[in-house]
C-alpha positions in Angstrom: 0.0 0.0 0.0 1.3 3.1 -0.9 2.1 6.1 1.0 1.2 9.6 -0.1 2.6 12.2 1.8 0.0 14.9 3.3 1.4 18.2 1.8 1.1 16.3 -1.8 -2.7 15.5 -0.8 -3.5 19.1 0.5 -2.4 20.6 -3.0 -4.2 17.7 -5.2 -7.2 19.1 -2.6 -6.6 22.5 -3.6 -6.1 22.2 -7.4 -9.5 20.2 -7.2 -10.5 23.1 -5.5 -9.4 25.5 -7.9 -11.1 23.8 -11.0 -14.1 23.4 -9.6 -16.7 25.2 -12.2 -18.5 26.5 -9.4 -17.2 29.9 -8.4 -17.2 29.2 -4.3 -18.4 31.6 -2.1 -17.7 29.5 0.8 -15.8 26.5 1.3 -14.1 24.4 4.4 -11.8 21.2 4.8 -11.8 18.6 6.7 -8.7 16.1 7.4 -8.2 12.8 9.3 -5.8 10.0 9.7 -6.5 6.8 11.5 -2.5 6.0 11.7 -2.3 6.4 15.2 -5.6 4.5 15.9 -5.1 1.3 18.2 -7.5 -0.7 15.9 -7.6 1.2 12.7 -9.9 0.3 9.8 -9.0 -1.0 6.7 -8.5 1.6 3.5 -11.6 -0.7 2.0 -13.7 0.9 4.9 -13.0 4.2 4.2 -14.4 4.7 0.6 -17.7 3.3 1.7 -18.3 5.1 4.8 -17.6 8.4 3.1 -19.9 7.0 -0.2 -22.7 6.5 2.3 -22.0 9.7 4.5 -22.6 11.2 2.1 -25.5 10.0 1.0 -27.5 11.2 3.9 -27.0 15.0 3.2 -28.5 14.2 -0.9 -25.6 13.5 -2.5 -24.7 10.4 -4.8 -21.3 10.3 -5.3 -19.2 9.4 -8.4 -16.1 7.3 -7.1 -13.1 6.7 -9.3 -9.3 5.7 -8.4 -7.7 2.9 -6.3 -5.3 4.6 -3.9 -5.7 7.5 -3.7 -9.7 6.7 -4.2 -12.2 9.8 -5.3 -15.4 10.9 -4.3 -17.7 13.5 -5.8 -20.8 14.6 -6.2 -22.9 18.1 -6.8 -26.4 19.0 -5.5 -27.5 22.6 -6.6 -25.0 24.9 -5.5 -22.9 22.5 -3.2 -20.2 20.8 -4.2 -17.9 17.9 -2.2 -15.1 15.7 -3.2 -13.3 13.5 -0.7 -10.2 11.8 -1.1 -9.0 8.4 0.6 -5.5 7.9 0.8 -4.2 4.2 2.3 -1.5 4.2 4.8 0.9 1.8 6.0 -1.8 1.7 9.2 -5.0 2.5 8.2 -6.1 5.7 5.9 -6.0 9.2 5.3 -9.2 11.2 4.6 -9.9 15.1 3.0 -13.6 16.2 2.4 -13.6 19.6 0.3 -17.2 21.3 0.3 -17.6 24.5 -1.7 -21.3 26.0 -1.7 -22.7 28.8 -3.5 -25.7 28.5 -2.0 -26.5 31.4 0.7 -28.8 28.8 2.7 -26.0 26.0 3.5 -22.8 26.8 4.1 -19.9 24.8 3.3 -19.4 24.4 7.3 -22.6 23.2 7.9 -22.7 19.9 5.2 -19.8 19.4 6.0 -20.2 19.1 9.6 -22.7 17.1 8.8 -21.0 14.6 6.0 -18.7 14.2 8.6 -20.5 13.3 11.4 -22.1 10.9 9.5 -18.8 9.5 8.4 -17.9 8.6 11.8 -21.2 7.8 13.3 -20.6 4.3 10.3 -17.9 3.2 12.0 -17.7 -0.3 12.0 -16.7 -1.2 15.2 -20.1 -0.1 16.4 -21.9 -3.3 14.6 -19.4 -5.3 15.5 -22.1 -6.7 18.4 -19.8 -6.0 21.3 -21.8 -4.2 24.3 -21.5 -0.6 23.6 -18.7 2.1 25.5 -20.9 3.8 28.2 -17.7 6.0 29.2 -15.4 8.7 27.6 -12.4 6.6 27.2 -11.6 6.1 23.3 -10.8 7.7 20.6 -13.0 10.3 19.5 -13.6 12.9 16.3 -14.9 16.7 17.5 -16.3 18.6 15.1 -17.5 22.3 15.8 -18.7 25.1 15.4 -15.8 27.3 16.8 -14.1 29.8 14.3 -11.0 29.5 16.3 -9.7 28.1 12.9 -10.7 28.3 9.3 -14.7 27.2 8.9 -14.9 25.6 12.6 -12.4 24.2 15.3 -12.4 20.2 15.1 -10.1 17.6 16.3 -9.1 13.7 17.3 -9.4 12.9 20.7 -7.7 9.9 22.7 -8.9 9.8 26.3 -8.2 7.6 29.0 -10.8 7.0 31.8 -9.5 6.2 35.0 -11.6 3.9 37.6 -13.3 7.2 39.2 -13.8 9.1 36.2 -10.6 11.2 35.7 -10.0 11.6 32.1 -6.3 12.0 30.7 -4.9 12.0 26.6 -3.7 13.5 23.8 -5.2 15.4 20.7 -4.1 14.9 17.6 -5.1 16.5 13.8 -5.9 19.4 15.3 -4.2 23.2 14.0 -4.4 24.5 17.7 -2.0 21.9 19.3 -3.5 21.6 22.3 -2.6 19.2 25.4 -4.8 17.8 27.2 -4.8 19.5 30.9 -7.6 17.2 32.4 -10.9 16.2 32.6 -13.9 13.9 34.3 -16.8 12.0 33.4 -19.5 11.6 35.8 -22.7 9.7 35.3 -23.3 11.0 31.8 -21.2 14.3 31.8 -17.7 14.7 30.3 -16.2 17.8 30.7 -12.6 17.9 29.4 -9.8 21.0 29.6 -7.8 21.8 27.0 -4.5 24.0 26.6 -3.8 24.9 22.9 -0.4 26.0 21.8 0.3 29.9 22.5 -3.0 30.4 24.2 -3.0 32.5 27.6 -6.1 30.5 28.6 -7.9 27.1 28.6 -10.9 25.8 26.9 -12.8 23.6 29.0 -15.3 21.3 27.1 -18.8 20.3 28.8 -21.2 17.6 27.3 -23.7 14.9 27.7 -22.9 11.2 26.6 -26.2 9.7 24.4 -24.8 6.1 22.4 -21.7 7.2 20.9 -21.9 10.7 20.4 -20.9 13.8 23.5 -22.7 17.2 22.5 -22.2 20.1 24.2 -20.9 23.3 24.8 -16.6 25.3 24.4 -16.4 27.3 27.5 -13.2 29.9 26.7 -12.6 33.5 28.6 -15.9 33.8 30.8 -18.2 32.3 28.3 -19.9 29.6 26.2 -18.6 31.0 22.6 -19.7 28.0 20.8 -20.8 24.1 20.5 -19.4 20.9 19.9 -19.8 17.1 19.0 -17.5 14.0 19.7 -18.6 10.8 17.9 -16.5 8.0 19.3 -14.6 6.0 16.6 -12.9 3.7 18.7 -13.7 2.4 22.6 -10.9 1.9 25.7 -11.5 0.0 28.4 -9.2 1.7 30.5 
């Protein structure tokens, strides 16, 4: 299986980008990489969950390619294309939405292809009794304008016996560290330091299956929301 190196994928994103016949008024990006995943799925996995993703926001896709694989499709004025790139462990994954359409930004379906993408993961049917804590590995999406079209990262907690959460974060342009966190009953919340930041975030959701929604508490207030869709349990 070949590997593609990320900064060759970003520009073959971009000159998609670029030669898209739409003239975008509004577009976002979305990466992930499963390389660091305990368990990570197989490259086969990743075309379908992003064909049927993508599917539940109207779009059929067109796929073409092996490795790197293609997906597009177009639905009025919005436009996504998705790449899946296989790894020596696992895959790499870009979604590009560009929307002309004043009604749905390119933040907003893309949000949404993407929380769809990880709400297929396959280790959910796999008929093991599901995670009821916050250990795992988890994909945040948001919609925090700390970066670009909205804030979103991987999570890897660690639940201890009484609750106390500890990780890392990883794909994410702030560079945060993890300063600490807890899950009680059904309530994570979670503290974050990013990189050059003079203050924390601190993170505050409700667990329902495999999904935490909630709310980014930074300087004094609730700026803005969030979603974690777990992608891979811990029983730690």
């Amino acid at each position: 299986m070949m590997f593609v190196r990320r900064t060759l994928i970003a520009s073959a994103a971009f000159v998609m980008l670029a030669a898209s016949p739409a003239l975008a008024v509004d577009y976002g990006r979305w990466f992930f990489s499963t390389a660091n995943d305990p368990k990570p799925p197989p490259f086969s996995a990743c075309v379908s969950r992003v064909q049927a993703a993508m599917a539940t926001q109207g779009f059929g896709a067109h796929v073409g390619g092996t490795n790197p694989a293609y997906l597009d499709a177009t639905t009025g004025l919005v436009s996504v294309t998705a790449f899946c790139i296989g790894q020596p462990k696992g895959f790499y994954y870009i979604l590009v939405v560009s929307s002309d359409d004043g009604s749905k930004s390119a933040l907003s379906v893309g949000n949404a292809i993407n929380a769809a993408f990880f709400g297929s993961d396959t280790s959910a049917s796999s008929g093991g009794p599901a995670a009821t804590g916050a250990g795992g590995t988890w994909q945040l999406t948001s919609d925090c304008k700390f970066v670009g079209s909205g804030w979103q990262s991987t999570l890897d907690l660690t639940q201890a016996a009484g609750g106390a959460l500890t990780g890392m974060v990883r794909n994410d342009p702030l560079t945060p560290v993890v300063v600490g966190g807890q899950f009680t009953g059904t309530t994570m919340t979670l503290t974050l330091r990013p990189a050059d930041w003079a203050d924390n975030m601190q993170l505050t959701g409700d667990l329902s299956g495999g999904k935490i929604a909630g709310k980014v508490h930074h300087l004094g207030a609730d700026d803005c929301t969030f979603s974690m869709v777990r992608t891979a349990s811990s029983n730690a």
